[in-house]
NUTOR-286965 format. One record per residue: residue in three letters; x, y, z of N, C-alpha, C in turn. Coordinates in pm, whole numbers, padded with zeros to 5 digits, always signed. Atoms other than C-alpha are relative to their C-alpha. Example, Ala and Ser with C-alpha at 12.3 -4.5 7.8 and 13.67 -1.06 7.14 Angstrom:
ALA+00089-00119+00000+01230-00450+00780+00090+00120+00000 SER-00082-00119-00006+01367-00106+00714-00077+00109+00073 
This chain:
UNK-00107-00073+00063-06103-01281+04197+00129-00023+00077 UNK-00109+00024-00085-05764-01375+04250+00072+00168+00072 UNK-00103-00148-00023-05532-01106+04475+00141-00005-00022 UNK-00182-00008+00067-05171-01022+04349+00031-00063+00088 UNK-00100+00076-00126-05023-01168+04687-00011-00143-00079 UNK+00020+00192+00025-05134-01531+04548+00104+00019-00158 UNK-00114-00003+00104-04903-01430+04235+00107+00067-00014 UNK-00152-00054-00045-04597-01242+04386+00084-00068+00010 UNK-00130+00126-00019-04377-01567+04387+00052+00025-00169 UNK-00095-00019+00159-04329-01529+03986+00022+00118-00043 UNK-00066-00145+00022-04299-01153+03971+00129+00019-00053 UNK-00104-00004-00016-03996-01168+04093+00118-00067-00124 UNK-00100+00091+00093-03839-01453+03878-00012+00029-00143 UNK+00080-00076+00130-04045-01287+03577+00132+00134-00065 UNK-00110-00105-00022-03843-00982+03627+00130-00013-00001 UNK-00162+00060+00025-03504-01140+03662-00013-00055-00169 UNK-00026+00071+00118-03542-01308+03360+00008+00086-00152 UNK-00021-00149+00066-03654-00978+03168+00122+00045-00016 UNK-00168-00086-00060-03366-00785+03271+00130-00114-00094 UNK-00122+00077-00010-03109-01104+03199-00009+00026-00190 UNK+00019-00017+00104-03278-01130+02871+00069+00118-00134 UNK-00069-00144+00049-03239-00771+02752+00146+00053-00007 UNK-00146+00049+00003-02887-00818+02864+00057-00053-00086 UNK-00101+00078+00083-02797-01060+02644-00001+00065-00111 UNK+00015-00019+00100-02961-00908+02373+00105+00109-00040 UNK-00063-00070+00007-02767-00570+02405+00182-00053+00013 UNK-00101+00044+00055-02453-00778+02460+00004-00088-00103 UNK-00026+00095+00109-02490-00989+02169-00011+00135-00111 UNK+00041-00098+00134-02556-00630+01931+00141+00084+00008 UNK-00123-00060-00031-02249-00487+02130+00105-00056-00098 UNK-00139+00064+00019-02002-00774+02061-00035-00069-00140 UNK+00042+00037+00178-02141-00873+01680+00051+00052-00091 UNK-00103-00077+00120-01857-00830+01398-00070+00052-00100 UNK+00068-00087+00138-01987-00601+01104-00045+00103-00006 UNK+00124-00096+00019-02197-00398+01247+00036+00136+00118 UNK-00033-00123-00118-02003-00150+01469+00011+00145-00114 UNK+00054-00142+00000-02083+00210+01498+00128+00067-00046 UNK-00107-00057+00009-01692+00301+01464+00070-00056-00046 UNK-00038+00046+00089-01531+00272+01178+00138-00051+00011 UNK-00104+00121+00039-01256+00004+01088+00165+00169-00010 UNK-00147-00081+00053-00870+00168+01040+00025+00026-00112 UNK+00040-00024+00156-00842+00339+00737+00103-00074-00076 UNK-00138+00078+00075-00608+00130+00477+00061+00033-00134 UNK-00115-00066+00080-00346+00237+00238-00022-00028-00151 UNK+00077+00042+00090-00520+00217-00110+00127+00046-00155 UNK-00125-00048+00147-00302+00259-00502-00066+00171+00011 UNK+00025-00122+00078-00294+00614-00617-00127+00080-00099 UNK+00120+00004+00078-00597+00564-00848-00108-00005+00095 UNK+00169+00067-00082-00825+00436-00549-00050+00093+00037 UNK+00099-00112-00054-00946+00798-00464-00060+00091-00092 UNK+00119-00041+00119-01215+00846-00703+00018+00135-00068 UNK-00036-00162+00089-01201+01209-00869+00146+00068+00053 UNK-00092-00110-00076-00924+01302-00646+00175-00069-00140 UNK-00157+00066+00118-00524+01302-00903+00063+00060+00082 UNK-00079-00092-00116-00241+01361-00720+00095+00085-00090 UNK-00091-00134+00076-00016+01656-00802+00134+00008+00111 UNK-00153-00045-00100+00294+01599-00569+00022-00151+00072 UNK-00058+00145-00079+00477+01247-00428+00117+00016+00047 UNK-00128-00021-00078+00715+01373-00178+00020-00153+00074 UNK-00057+00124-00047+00940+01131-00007-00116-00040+00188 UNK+00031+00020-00108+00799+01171+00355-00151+00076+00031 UNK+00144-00105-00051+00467+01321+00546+00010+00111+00000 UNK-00035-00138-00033+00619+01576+00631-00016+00090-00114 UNK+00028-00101+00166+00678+01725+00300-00085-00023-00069 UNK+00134-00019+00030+00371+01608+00174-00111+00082+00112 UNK+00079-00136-00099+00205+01845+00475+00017+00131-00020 UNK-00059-00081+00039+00383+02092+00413-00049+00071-00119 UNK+00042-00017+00172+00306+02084-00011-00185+00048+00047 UNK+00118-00008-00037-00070+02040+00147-00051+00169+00044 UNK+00044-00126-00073-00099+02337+00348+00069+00099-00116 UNK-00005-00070+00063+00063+02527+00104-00094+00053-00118 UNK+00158-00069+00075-00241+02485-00153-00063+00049+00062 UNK+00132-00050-00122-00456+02564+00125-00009+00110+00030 UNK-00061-00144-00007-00264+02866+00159-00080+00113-00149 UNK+00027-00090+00150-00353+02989-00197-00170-00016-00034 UNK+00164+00021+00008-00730+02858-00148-00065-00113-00090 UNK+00057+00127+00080-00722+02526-00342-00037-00142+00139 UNK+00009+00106-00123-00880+02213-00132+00075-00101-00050 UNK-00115+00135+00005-00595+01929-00093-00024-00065+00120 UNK-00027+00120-00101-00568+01600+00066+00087-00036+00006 UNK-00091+00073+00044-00273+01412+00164-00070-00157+00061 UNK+00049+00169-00036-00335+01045+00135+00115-00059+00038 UNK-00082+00079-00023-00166+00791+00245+00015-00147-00087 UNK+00046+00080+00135-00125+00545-00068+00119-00117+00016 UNK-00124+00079+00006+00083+00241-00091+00131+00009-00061 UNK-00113-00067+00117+00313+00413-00356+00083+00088+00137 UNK-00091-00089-00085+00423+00648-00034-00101+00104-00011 UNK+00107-00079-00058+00232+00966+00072-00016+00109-00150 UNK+00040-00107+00075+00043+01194-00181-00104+00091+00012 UNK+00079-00127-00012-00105+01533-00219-00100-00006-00111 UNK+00133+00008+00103-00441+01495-00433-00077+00150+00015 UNK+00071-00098+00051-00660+01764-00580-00112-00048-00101 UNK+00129-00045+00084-00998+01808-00790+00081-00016-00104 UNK-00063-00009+00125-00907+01706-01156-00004+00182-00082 UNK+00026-00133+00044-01044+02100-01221+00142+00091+00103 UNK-00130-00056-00075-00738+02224-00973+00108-00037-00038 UNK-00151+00062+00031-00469+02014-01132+00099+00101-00020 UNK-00077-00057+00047-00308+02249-01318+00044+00117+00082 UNK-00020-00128-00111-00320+02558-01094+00068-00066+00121 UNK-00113+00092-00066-00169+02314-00817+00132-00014-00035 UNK-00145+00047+00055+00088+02201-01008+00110+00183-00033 UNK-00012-00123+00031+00183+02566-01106+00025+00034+00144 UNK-00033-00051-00139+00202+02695-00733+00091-00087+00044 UNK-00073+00034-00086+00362+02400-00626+00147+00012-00046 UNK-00121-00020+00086+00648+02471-00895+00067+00117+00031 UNK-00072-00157-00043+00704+02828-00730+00113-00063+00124 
């Protein structure tokens, strides 16, 4: 029966090679385009591109679209402001339109 001492010379190099291995693998899953954990920058889509959402307000700046925002929010309707290539808008639930539009007219 052999004893480990007569095979402790490749342990070692066994083990390095493991390790280097596993290395690469985790940097090759790290640095691999497509598939990251954290999502891309969000990008500036038409007016239409947010599926159920219609907008009910196209102020000139953020500001006053924040502003318009928090003010539904105020009255208990849920609003988004997007950021749309047209310039910034306040979207709502097609079932909120009208009640939106109505508050924001006060």
């Amino acid at each position: 029966m052999p004893q480990w001492g007569s095979y402790s010379f490749l342990f070692g190099p066994l083990v390095a090679f493991c390790v280097v291995g596993v290395l690469a693998l985790l940097l090759r899953w790290t640095w691999a385009r497509g598939s990251s954990l954290v999502p891309g920058r969000a990008r500036s889509g038409a007016p239409t591109d947010y599926g159920l959402l219609v907008p009910v307000a196209e102020p000139a700046t953020f500001v006053e679209a924040e502003v318009l925002r928090q003010k539904l929010e105020r009255e208990g309707l849920r609003a988004t402001l997007a950021p749309t290539t047209d310039g910034p808008r306040v979207l709502v639930f097609p079932r909120d339109q009208e009640v939106a539009r109505a508050i924001l007219r006060r």
